[in-house]
C-alpha positions in Angstrom: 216.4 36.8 34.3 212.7 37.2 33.3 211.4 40.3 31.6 209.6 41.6 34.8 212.8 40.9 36.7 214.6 43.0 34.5 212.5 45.7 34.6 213.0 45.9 38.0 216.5 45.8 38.2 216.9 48.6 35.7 214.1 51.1 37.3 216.4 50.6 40.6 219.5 50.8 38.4 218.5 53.9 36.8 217.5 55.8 40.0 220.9 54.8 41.5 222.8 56.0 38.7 220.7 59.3 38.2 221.3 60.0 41.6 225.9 59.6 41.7 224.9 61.2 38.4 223.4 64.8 40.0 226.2 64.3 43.1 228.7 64.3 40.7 227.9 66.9 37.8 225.3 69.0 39.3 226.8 69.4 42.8 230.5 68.2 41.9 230.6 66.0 44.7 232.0 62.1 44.3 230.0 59.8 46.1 231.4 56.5 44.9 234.2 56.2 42.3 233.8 56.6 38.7 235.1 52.9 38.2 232.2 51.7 40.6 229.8 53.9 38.7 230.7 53.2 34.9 230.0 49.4 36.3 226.4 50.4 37.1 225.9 51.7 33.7 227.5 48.9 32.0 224.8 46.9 34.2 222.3 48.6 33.0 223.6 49.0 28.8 223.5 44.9 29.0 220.1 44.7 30.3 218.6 47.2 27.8 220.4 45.5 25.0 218.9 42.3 26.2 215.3 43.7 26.8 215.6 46.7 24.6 211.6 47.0 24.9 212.4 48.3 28.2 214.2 51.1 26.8 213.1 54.9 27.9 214.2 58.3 26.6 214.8 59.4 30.3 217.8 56.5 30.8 221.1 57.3 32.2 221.8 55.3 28.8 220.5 57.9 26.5 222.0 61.0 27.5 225.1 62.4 27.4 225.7 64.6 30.3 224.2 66.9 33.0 222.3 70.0 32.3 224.3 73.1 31.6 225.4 75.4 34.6 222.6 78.7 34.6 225.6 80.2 35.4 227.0 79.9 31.6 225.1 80.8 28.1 224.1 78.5 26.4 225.7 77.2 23.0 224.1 75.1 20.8 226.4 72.1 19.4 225.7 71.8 15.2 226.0 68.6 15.5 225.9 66.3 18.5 228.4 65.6 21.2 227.8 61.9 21.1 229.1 59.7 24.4 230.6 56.6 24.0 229.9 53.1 25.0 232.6 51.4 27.3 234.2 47.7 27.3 236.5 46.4 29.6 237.6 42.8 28.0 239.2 41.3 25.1 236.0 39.4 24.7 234.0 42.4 24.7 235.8 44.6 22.1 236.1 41.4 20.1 232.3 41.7 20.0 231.9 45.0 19.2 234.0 44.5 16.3 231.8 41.4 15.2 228.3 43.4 15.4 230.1 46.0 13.1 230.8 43.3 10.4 227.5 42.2 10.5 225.9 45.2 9.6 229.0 46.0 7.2 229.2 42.0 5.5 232.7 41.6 4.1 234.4 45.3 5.3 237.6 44.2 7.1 238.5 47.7 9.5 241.4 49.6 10.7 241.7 51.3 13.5 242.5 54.9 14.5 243.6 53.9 18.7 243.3 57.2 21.4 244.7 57.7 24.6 241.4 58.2 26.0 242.1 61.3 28.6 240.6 62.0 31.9 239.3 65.4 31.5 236.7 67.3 30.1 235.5 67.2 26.8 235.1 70.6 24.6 234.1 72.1 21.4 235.9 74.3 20.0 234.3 76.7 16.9 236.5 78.8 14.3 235.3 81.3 12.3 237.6 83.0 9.8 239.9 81.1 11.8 239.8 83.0 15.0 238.4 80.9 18.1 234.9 82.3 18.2 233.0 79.7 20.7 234.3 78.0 23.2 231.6 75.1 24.5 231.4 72.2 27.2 229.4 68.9 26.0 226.7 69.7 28.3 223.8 67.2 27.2 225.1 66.3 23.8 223.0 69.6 22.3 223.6 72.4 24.0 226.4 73.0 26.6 227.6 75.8 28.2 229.8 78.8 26.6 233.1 79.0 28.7 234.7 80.6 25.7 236.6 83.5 27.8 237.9 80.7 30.3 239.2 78.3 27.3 241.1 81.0 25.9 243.2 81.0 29.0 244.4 77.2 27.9 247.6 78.4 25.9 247.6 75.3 23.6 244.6 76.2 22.2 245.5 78.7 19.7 243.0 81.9 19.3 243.8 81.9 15.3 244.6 79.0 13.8 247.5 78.3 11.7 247.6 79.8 8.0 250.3 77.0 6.5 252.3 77.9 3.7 252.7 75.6 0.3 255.1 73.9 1.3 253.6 72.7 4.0 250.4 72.2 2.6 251.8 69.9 -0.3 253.9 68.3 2.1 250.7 66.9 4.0 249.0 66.0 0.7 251.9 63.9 -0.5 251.9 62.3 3.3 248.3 62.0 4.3 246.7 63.4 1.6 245.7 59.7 -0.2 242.3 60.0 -1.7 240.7 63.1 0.1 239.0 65.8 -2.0 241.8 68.5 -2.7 240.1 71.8 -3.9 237.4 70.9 -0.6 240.6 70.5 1.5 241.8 74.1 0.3 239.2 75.6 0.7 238.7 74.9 4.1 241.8 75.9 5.3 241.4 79.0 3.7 238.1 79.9 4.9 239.2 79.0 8.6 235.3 77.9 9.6 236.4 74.8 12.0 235.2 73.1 14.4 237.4 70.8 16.3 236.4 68.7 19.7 239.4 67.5 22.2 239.5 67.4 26.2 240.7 70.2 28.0 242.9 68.4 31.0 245.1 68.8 33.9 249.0 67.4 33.7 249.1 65.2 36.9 252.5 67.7 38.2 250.3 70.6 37.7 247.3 68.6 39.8 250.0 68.0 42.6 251.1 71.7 43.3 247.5 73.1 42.6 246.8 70.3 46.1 249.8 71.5 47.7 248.5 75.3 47.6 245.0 74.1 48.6 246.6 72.0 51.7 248.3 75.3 52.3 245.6 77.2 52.2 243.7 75.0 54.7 240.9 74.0 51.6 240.1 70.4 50.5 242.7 69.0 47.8 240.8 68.0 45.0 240.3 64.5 44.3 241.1 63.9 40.7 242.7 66.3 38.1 239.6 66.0 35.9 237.7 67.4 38.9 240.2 70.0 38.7 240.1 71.2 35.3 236.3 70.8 35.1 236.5 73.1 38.0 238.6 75.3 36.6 236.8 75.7 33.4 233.6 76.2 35.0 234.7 79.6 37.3 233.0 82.6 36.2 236.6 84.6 36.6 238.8 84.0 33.6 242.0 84.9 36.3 241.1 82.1 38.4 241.0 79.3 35.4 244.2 80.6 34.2 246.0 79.6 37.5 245.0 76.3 37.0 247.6 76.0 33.9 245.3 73.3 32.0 246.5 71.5 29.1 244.5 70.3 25.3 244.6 67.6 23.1 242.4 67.6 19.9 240.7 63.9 18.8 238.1 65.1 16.2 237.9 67.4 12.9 233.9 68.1 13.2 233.9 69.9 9.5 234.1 68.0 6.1 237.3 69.6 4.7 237.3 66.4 2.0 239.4 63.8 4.8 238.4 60.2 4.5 239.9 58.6 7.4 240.4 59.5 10.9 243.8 59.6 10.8 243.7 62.5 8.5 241.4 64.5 11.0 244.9 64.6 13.1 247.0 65.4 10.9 245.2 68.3 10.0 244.4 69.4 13.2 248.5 69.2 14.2 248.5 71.7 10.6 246.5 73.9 12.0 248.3 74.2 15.1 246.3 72.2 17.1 247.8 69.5 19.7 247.2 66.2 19.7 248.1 63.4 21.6 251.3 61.8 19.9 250.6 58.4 21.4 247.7 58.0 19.6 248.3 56.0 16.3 246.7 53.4 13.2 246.3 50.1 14.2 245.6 47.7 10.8 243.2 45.2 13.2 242.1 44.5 16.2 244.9 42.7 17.4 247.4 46.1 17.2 244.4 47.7 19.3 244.9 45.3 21.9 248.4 45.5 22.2 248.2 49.5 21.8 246.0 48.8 24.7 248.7 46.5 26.6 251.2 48.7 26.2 249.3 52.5 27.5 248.1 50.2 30.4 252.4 49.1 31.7 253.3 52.7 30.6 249.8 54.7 32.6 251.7 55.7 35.8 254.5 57.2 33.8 252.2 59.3 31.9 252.3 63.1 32.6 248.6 62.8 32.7 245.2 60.7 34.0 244.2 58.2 31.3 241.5 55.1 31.7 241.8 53.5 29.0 242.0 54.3 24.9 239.3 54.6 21.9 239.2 52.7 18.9 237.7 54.6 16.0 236.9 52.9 12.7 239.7 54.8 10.6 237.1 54.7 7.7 235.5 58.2 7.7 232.9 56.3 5.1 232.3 52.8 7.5 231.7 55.5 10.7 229.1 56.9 8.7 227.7 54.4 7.3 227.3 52.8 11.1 225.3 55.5 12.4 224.4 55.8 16.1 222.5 53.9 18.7 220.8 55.8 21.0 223.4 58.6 22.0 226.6 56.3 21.1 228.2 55.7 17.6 228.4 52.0 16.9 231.6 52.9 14.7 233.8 54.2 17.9 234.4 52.2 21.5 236.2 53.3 24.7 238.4 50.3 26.1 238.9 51.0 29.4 241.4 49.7 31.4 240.9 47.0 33.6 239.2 48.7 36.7 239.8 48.7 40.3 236.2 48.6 41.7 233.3 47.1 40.3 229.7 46.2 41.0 227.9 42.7 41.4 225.6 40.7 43.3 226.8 38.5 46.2 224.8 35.1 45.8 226.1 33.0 48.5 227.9 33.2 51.9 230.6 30.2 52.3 232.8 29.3 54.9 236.2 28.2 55.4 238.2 26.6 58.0 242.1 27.9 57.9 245.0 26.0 59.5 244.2 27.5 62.8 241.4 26.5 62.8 239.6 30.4 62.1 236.2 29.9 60.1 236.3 33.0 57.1 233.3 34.0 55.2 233.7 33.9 51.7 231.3 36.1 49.2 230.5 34.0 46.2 229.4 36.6 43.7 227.9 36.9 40.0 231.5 37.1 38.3 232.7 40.1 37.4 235.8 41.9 35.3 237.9 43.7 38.2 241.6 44.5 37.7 242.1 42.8 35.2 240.6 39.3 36.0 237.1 38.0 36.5 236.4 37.7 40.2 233.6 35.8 42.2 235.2 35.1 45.5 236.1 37.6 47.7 237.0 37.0 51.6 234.4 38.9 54.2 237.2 38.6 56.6 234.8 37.7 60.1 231.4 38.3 61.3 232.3 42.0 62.5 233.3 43.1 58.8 229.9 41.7 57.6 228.2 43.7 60.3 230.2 46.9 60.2 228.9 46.2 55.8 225.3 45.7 56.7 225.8 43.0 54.1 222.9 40.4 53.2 222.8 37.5 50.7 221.7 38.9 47.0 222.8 42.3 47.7 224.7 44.8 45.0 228.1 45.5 46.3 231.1 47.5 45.4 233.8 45.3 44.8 237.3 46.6 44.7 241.0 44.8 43.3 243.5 47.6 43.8 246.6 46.2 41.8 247.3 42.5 42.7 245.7 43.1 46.1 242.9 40.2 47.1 239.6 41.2 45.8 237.5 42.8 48.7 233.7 44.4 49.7 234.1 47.5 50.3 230.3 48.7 50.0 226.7 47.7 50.1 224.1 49.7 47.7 221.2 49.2 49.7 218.9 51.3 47.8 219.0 48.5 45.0 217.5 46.2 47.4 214.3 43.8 46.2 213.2 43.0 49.4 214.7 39.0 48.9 217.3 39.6 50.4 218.6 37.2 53.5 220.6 38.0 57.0 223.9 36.2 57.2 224.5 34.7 60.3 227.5 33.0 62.2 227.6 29.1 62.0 227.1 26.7 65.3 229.2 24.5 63.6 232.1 23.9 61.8 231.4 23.3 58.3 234.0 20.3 57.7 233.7 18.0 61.3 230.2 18.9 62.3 231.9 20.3 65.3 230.8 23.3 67.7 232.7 26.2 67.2 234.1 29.2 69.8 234.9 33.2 70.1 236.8 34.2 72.6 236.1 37.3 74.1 238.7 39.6 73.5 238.9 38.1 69.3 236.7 38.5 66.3 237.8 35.0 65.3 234.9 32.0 65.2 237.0 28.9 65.8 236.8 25.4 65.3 237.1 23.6 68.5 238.1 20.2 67.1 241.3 19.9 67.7 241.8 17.5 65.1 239.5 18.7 62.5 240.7 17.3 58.9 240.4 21.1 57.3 243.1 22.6 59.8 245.8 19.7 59.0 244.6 20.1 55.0 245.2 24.2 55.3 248.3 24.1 57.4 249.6 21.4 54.8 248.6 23.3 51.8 250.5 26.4 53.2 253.8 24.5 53.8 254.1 23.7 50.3 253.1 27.2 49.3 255.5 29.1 47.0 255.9 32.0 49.5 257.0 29.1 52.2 259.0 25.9 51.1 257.8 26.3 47.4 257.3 22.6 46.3 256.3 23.4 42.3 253.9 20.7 41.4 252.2 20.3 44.3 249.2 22.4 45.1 246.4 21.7 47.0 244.4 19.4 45.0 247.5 17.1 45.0 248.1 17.7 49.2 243.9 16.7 49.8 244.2 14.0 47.3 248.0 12.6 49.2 246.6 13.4 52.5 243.2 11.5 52.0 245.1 8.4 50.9 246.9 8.1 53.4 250.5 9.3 51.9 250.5 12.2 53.9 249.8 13.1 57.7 252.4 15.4 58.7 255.0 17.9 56.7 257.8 14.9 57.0 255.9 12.6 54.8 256.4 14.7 52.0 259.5 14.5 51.7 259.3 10.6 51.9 257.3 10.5 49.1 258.9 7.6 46.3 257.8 8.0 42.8 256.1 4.0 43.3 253.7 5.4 45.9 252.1 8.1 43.3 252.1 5.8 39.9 248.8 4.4 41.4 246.6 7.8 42.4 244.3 9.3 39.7 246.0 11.9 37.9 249.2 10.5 38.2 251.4 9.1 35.3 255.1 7.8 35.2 256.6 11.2 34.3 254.2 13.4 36.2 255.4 11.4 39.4 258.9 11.4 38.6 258.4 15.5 38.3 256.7 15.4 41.5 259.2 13.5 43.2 262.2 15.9 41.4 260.0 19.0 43.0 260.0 17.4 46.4 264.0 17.0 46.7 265.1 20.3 45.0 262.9 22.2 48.0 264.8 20.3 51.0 267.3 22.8 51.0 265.5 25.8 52.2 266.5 29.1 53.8 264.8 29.2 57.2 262.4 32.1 56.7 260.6 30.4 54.0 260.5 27.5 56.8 258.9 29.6 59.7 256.6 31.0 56.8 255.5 27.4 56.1 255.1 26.1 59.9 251.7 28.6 60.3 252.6 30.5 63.6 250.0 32.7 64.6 250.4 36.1 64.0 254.2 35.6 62.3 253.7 36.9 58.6 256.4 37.0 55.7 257.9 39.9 57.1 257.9 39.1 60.9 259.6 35.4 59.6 262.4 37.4 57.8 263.3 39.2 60.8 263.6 36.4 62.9 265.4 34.4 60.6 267.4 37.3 60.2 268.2 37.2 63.9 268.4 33.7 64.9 270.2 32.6 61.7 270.2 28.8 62.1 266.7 26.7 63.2 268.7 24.8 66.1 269.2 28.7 67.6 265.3 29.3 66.5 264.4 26.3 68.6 266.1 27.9 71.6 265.0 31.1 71.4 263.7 33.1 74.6 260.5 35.1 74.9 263.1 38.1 75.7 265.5 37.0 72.9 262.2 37.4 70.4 261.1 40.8 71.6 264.6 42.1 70.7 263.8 41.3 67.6 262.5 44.9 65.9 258.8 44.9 65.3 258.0 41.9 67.6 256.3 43.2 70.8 254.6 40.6 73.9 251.6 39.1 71.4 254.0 38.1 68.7 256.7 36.7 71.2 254.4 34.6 72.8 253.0 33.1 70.3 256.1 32.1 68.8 257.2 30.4 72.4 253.8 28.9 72.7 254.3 27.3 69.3 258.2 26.3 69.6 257.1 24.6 73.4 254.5 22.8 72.1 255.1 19.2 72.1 253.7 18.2 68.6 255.2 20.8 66.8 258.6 19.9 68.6 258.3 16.1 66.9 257.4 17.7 63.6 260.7 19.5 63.3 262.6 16.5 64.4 260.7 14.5 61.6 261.7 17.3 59.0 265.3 16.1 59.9 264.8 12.6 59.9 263.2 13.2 56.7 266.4 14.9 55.2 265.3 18.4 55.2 268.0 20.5 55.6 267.1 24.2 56.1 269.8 27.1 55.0 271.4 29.3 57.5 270.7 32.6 56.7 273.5 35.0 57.3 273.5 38.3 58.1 275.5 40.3 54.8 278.7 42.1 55.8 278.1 44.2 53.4 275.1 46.0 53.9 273.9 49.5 51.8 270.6 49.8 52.3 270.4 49.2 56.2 268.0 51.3 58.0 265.8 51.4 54.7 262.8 50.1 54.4 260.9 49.5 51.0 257.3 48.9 50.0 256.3 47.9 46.7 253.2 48.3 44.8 251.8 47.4 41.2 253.4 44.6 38.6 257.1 44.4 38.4 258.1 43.3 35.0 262.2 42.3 35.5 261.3 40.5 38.9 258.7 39.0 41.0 258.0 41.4 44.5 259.5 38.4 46.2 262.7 38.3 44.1 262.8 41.9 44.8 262.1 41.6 48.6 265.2 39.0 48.6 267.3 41.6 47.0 266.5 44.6 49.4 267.2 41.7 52.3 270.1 40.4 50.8 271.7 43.9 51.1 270.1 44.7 54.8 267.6 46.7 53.9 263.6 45.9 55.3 261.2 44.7 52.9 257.3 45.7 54.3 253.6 45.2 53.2 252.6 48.5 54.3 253.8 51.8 53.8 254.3 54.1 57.2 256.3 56.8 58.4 259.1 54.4 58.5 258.7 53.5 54.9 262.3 55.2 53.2 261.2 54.0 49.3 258.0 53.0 47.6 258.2 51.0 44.6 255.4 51.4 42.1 254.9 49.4 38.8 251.7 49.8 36.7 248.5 48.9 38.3 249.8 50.9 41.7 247.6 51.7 43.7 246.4 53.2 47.3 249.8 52.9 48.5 251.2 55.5 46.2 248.6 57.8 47.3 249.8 57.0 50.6 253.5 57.3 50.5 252.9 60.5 48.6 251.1 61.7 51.8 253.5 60.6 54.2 256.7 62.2 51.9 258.2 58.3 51.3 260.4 58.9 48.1 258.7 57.3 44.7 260.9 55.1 43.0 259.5 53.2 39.4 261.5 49.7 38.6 264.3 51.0 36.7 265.1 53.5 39.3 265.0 50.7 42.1 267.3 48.4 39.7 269.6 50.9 39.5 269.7 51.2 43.3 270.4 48.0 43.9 273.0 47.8 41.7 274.7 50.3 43.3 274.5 48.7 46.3 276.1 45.4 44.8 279.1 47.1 44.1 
């Protein structure tokens, strides 16, 4: 990117940002989400650090917050409520750590690692040790007094703790390692403190503050930080103290003689202070990252909102001695965790011929850290979706990866248009054969009319082999184009023909790697027949739909029979679905491809209906990782016992199964009053059931 393209980008950048900025803090209104707008702002951070000429004082960049509320006094902060800069990768907080040994040659750092906490950041001044101010961050200087309504947070004590001898020597024999004692002393005799933390919401308190707004007929709030921001912004003191807010400490402003981070926390628990008892020392980076790992698997069971953690340079000397950038310490970094929406650039529009022969547009995008992978593909579905979007080529979009969901456009920020950008438009013709393609009237669908196009038989083949269908390990889809373009392969059958002597010869192949192959092929011929019907591609027939007709029909001879009225006895399989199944099953080619299967020596399972079945009439959902388990193991399980495993959750959904990284679907379930079940729970379930 050139210099004046830069400075293009981050004028647009900047007004974009200012502007979700006054929605959000001025007016308290969320216009997109917080993950979607730190991604702007990281945007922008990497352009001014790469063209830091083009640096301003008025950047979203260099300033902390909104103006105070007229509403509030003012109160000046002594020193300066810094922000922080944010990082969302290994490889990023790996580099952070490797600018900090530059300008500190041959320091080797330890880490002080934070819960960071979704809520809202105050000050908090003692004098004589009696809470005397009360502040919000406001713009770094000068926030706004809500002293009267802080008071009303009961863990934040309006004198602070006097501790005995005892106590005091026990700390210095503990903690006490090289900090100035008769400074130390002295301060906690005085009482003049000043101590920062984040006043928040816990998420059960969030839940029955919604329930009385739903009651009440007002809109539920949409996050508890909106909450408690809220409730420490009313002008009544009565009204904040129904909101039952909650405090954690994370910095010891004054210099009582501490000289590590560590010890600010430890102090501030002396002085009867909370803090967060997760938080802990990490000797490197490495314990950062795996402090990081584990707050991210344990984040849903939390009794609070949390986005990531903060890594502080324990060194009280080092953090000095790093000094600020702009309106960010170099010596402290928020790691968030992996978000579910991002921003980026779509570059390209591609598209893709499936096995029925349905074209997909496919987004090709400037990569970008969603969810915990870097993305640059993301399906656009049909021509409709791109419509309904208003998406062109080179536009910023929002980009969103809820959990291990595919990655999808949800939004186009057309006010950071150039001008360059270009209309997409639906192809004439297929992009693998050249031929014309069709839409049917009554489908959103653009479809290849070849009947024998090369893509269709390469898709339908590459799903067959799939792990949620006849799971073949070893052979993905690389190895089915490279086997079907030699010849090897035409039809599922061929497959399992396949002798180690006709792979020796193909490029990538070796002795062993065929022999594996080979192994993979024979150890998948014995397949239940759901995972069969997955892999034969009928239209409209899903993973679910195929487990409920395997269910019913049990053996594939009785699937082969089956009636259009047999099929729409079947529960959740209505005319659409029951024809399509016929129309597939009558179908003359498909009818010699399942005798070839059995030629070929596949011999697909009978699946049984259990006698013994707990959990029938329940249906389960699951969302977010599963540690113990794959979802499909799990799906197997609830199966095995007669219970209905589903995609989405609805009113017939009787448990939800969440795992970190949940997402929408919780929200959901929660709505509909589906019971909430973590892993341990649902292990515990089915072993009951086993019994």
């Amino acid at each position: 990117m050139t210099k004046e393209e830069a400075k293009k980008r981050i004028e647009k950048l900047r007004r974009e940002i200012d502007y979700y900025r006054y929605q959000y803090h001025v007016l308290d209104r969320t216009i997109i989400s917080d993950a979607a707008h730190d991604s702007l702002k990281h945007e922008l951070y990497k352009l001014e650090q790469q063209f830091p000429e083009l640096i301003t004082p008025d950047s979203p960049t260099q300033r902390v917050g909104g103006q105070p509320l007229p509403e509030f006094k003012k109160a000046a902060h002594k020193t300066p409520m810094l922000s922080m800069e944010d990082v969302f990768s290994p490889e990023e907080i790996s580099e952070w750590e490797a600018r900090l040994q530059r300008l500190l040659p041959g320091r080797e750092f330890s880490y002080y690692a934070e819960i960071k906490m979704d809520g809202l950041a105050v000050s908090l001044q003692y004098r004589g040790g009696l809470l005397l101010i009360g502040a919000t961050r406001g713009d770094g200087r000068i926030g706004e007094d809500v002293t009267e309504n802080l008071k009303t947070v009961e863990a934040i004590p309006l004198r602070l703790r006097t501790p005995d001898e005892r106590e005091i020597s026990d700390f210095l024999r503990k903690f006490g390692l090289g900090m100035d004692e008769k400074k130390f002393r002295l301060a906690l005799k005085s009482g003049d403190m000043e101590i920062r933390g984040e006043a928040y919401m816990k998420k059960s308190v969030f839940e029955a503050l919604n329930r009385e707004q739903k009651k009440k007929g007002q809109e539920p709030f949409a996050n508890p930080r909106n909450a408690a921001a809220g409730a420490i912004r009313q002008l009544d003191p009565k009204i904040a103290s129904s909101r039952h807010l909650s405090f954690y400490g994370y910095a010891l402003v004054t210099d009582v003689g501490q000289i590590v981070h560590e010890q600010e926390h430890e102090i501030m628990k002396l002085l009867g202070l909370p803090v967060n008892p997760e938080n802990r020392l990490c000797a490197n980076l490495n314990d950062v990252e795996k402090f990081h790992e584990a707050i991210r698997r344990k984040r849903e069971k939390l009794p609070y909102w949390t986005d990531g953690i903060v890594a502080v340079i324990n060194d009280t000397d080092a953090f000095n001695r790093l000094g600020v950038v702009g309106k960010t310490p170099r010596g402290l970094i928020a790691y968030k965790f992996p978000p579910e929406q991002a921003t980026t650039i779509v570059r390209e529009v591609r598209w893709y011929v499936g096995r029925s022969g349905a074209l997909t547009p496919v987004s090709v995008m400037e990569p970008v850290f969603v969810a915990g992978t870097t993305v640059q593909h993301a399906t656009l579905h049909n021509m409709d979706e791109i419509e309904r979007l208003g998406l062109k080529v080179g536009d910023t979009v929002i980009l969103e990866k809820a959990g291990d969901i595919i990655p999808k456009v949800v939004k186009v920020l057309s006010n950071l248009r150039t001008g360059k950008e270009k209309a997409i438009h639906a192809p004439t013709k297929c992009p693998v054969c050249g031929r014309s393609v069709r839409r049917r009237p009554d489908e959103v669908a653009i479809v290849c009319a070849n009947p024998k196009c090369p893509a269709k038989g390469l898709e339908f083949m590459a799903n067959f082999v799939s792990k949620r269908a006849m799971d073949i390990e070893g052979l993905g889809y690389k190895i089915v184009e490279q086997l079907m373009d030699s010849g090897l392969v035409a039809r599922p059958g061929d497959i399992f023909r396949l002798k180690k002597s006709d792979l020796t010869d193909l490029e990538r192949f070796g002795e062993k790697s065929a022999e594996n192959l080979v192994d993979s092929v024979d150890a998948s011929r014995n397949r239940p027949l759901n995972r069969l019907i997955i892999g034969l591609g009928i239209p409209h027939v899903g993973d679910e739909t195929a487990g409920d007709i395997a269910g019913r029909f049990e053996t594939l001879a009785r699937f082969r029979q089956a009636s259009r009225e047999q099929l729409e006895e079947v529960s959740g399989i209505g005319e659409v679905v029951a024809e399509s199944v016929i129309e597939w099953l009558t179908d003359k080619d498909h009818q010699k491809m399942l005798d070839d299967l059995l030629e070929a020596g596949v011999m697909i399972e009978a699946v049984r209906r259990p006698k013994h079945q707990p959990l029938r009439g329940m249906t389960f959902v699951f969302t977010g990782e599963m540690e113990s388990m794959s979802r499909e193991e799990a799906k197997e399980k609830v199966r095995s016992l007669g219970g209905e495993a589903s995609e989405t959750v609805s009113k017939k959904t009787t448990y939800l199964v969440t795992g970190p990284g949940a997402g929408s679907k919780l929200k959901k379930a929660e709505k509909l009053g589906a019971a909430v079940l973590n892993e341990s729970e649902f292990l515990a379930l089915i072993k009951r059931g086993q019994r």
